[in-house]
N, C-alpha and C positions, 0 to 999 in steps of 0.2 A: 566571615573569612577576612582574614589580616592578615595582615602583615604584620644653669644652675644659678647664688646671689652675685654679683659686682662686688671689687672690694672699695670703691666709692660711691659717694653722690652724683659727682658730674657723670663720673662711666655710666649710673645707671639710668640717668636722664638722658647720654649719648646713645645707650644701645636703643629706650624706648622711641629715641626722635629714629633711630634707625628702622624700628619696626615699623612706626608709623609711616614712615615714606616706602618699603619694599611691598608694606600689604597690599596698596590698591596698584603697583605695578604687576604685582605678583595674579592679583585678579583680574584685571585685563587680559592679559598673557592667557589664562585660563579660559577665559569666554572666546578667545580669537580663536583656539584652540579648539572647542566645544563648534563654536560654528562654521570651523572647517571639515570637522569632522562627519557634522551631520550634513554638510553639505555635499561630503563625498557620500554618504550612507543615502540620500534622499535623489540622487543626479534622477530626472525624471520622474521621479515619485518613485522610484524602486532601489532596494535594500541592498547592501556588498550580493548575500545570498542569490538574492532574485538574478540578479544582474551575473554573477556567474555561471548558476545555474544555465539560462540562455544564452549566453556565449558558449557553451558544452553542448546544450542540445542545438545550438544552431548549427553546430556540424554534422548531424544526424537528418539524414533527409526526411520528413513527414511529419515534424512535431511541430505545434504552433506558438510561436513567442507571443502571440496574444492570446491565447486559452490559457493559459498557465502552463505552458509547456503539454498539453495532450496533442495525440495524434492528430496530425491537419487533415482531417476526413467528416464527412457530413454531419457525423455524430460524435466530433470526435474522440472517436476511438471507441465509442458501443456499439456491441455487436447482436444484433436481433437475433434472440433465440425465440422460435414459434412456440407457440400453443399447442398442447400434448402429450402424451404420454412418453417414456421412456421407462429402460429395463435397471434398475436400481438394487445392488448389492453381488455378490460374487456368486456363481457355481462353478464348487470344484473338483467336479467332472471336467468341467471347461478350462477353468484356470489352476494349474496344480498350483500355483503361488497363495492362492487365498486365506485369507488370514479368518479366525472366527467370528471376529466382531461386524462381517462383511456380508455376515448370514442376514437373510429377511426376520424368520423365526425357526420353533421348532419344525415348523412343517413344511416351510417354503424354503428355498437358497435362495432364490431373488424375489423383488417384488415389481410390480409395473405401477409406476405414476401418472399423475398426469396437473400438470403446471401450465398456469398464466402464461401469457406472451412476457418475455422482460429481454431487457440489454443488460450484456456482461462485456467488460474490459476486454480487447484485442490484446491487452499486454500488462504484464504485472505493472504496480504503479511505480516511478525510477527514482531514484537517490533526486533527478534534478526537479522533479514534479513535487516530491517531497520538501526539498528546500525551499521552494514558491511558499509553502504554508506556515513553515516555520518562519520563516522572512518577518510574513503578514502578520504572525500569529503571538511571536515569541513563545511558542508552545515548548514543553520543558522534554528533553529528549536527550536519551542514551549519546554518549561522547563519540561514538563509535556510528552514529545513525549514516552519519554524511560521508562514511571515510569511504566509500569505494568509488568510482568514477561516476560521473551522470546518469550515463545511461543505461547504469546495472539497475535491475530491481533492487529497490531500498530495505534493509535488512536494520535489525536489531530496534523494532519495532512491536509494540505491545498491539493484543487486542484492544484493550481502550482507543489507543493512539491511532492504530486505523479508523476506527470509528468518528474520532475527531477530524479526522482527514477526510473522512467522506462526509460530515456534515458542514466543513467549511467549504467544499468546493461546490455540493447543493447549494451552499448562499451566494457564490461568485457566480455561478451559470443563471442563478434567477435574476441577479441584479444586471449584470453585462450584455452588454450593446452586442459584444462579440461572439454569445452565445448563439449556434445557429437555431433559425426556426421552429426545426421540426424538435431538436430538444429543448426551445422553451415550451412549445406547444406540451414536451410529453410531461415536463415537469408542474405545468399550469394545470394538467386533467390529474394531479395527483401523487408522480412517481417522484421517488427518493432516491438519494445515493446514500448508498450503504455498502456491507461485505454480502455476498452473497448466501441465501443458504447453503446447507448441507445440498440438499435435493438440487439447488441449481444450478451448483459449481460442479457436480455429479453429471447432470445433464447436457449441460454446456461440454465437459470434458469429452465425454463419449461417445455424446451425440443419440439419434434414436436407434441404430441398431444395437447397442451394447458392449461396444470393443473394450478388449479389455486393455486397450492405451489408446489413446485420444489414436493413431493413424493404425492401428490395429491389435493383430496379436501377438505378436513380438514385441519385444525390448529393441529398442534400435539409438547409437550413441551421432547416428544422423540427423533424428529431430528433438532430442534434447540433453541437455545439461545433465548428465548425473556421474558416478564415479568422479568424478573431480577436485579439484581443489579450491574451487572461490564460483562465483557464481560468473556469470556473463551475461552481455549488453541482452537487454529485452530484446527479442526477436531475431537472435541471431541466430535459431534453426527453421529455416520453410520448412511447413508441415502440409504438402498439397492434399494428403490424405486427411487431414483431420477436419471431417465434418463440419464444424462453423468456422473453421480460417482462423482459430484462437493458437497465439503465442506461448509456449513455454509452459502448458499447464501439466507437464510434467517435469519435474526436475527443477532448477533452478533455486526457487526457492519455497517451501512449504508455505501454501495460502491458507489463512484467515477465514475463518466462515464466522457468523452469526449464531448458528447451529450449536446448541449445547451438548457434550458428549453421553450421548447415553443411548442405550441399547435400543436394534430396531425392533419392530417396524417401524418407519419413517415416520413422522406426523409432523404434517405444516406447523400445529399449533403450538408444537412445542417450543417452535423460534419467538413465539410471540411475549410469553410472561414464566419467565426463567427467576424465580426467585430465589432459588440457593446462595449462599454468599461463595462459598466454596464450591461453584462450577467450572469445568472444566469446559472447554470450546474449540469443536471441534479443527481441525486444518486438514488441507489436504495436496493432493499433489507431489509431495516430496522433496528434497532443494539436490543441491548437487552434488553431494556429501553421501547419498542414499544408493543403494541397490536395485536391480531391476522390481525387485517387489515391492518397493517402497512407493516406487512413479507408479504404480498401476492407477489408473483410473477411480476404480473403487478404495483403496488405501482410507483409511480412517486413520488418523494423530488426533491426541488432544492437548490442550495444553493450558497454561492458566494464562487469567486474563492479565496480567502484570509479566509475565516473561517475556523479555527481549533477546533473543541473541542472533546470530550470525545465516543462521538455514531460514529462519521467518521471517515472510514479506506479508506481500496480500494482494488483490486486484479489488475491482468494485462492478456495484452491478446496480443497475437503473429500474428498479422495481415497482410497483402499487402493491406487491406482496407484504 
């Protein structure tokens, strides 16, 4: 990306004495220039990004300017989902909304799991948590990634690019001082950050009795984001009903899973060695753009791993799965 002869002797011995004296003014000028610049870009060892990033979320009560901007909470911001079973796909007897890909099989409408302990995200990940990586990273990202305020869920974000995002922030919590205990402890006995499954973000969502919206049976435009026009600040609907105390996992913005799109029944193994080039991956949730039948709980999207736009975010989840 981008952007004659002298008609004598002396002129052209006068222009080259000229060049020769403007060149190393000219580069001077340039390095004075170069090291102020990075000396605004480095103030404390952190980047323009960084650095506004937390200024935005330091207006936000509970985020922490030493995590990388995550929730200031013991874990911050994972949320222990227990060991167990839950009810997994749609009946619709129960929900006339359901969609057919949300069948168990031919002979079941739902199926019962049963899952590892693991932590999932209290809140999608935000434009200013995001900016911390990019900062760090110079990771290469959509024009559009950063444009909405801080503390919205960050949008126009690919499958790969989540997953980049969860293994650079696994490397910052193992190395940091500021990591608390018990998550280097769970990171030390094995767990990773990643996108969640299918099956966990399912469980998480719902919880063990089966609802079919993370606080029940109804559609309600009081705990989340949908019908809308643009998305909104993580956590800006209390959900006292919803089962694990998770943020915005309907509406807002369609999440990310690990989980490749393909007919149930569920099987763990199948997140494990996916090798189609042309896989589809699953999301779920819905963003704010969607219908009541789009937030349900059970809802399946697929989408490819390379699409960015506006409705797709993600959250992350603390696994040994």
């Amino acid at each position: 990306m981008t952007s004659q002869k002298s008609s004598s002797q002396d002129s052209s011995v006068q222009n080259k004495a000229s060049v020769a004296y403007i060149g190393p003014c000219v580069l001077v000028i340039l390095v004075m220039l170069v090291a102020l610049l990075m000396s605004q870009q480095d103030l404390n060892g952190k980047s323009d990004l960084s650095m506004a990033a937390e200024n935005s979320l330091a207006e936000l009560e509970g985020f922490n300017k030493q995590a990388w901007l995550l929730p200031d909470e013991d874990l911050l911001g994972f949320v222990k989902i227990p060991a167990g079973t839950f009810i997994m796909g749609s009946n619709p007897s129960v929900d006339r909304m359901a969609f057919e890909n949300e069948r168990w099989s031919t002979a079941r409408r739902q199926g019962t799991l049963s899952l590892p302990e693991y932590y999932i995200g209290r809140y999608e990940v935000t434009v200013a948590q995001y900016r911390v990586f990019l900062a760090d990273t110079v990771y290469k990202h959509d024009a559009q990634t950063l444009s909405n305020p801080d503390t919205h869920p960050v949008n126009y974000v690919s499958w790969t690019d989540a997953l980049a995002y969860g293994r650079w922030l696994e490397l910052k919590l193992v190395d940091s001082v500021n990591t608390p205990d018990a998550l280097q402890q769970l990171l030390a006995e094995g767990a990773h950050i990643t996108l969640p499954s299918e099956a966990q973000w399912e469980k998480a969502a719902r919880g063990s009795r089966g609802k079919i919206y993370p606080w029940g049976s109804q559609p309600s435009e009081e705990f989340a984001n949908y019908r809308s026009a643009s998305t909104k600040p993580v956590g800006s609907f209390e959900c006292p009903d919803c089962e694990n105390g998770l943020a915005d996992m309907s509406g807002n913005v369609w999440e990310l899973t690990r989980s490749p799109y393909q007919a149930y029944p569920y099987s763990i193994e199948d997140d494990r060695d996916n090798l189609q080039a042309d896989a589809l991956w699953v999301m779920r949730g819905g963003s704010y753009s969607d219908e009541p039948a789009n937030i349900r709980a059970a809802i399946r999207g697929g989408v490819d791993p390379g699409v960015r736009n506006a409705t797709i975010g993600f959250r992350l989840v603390l696994s040994v799965q």
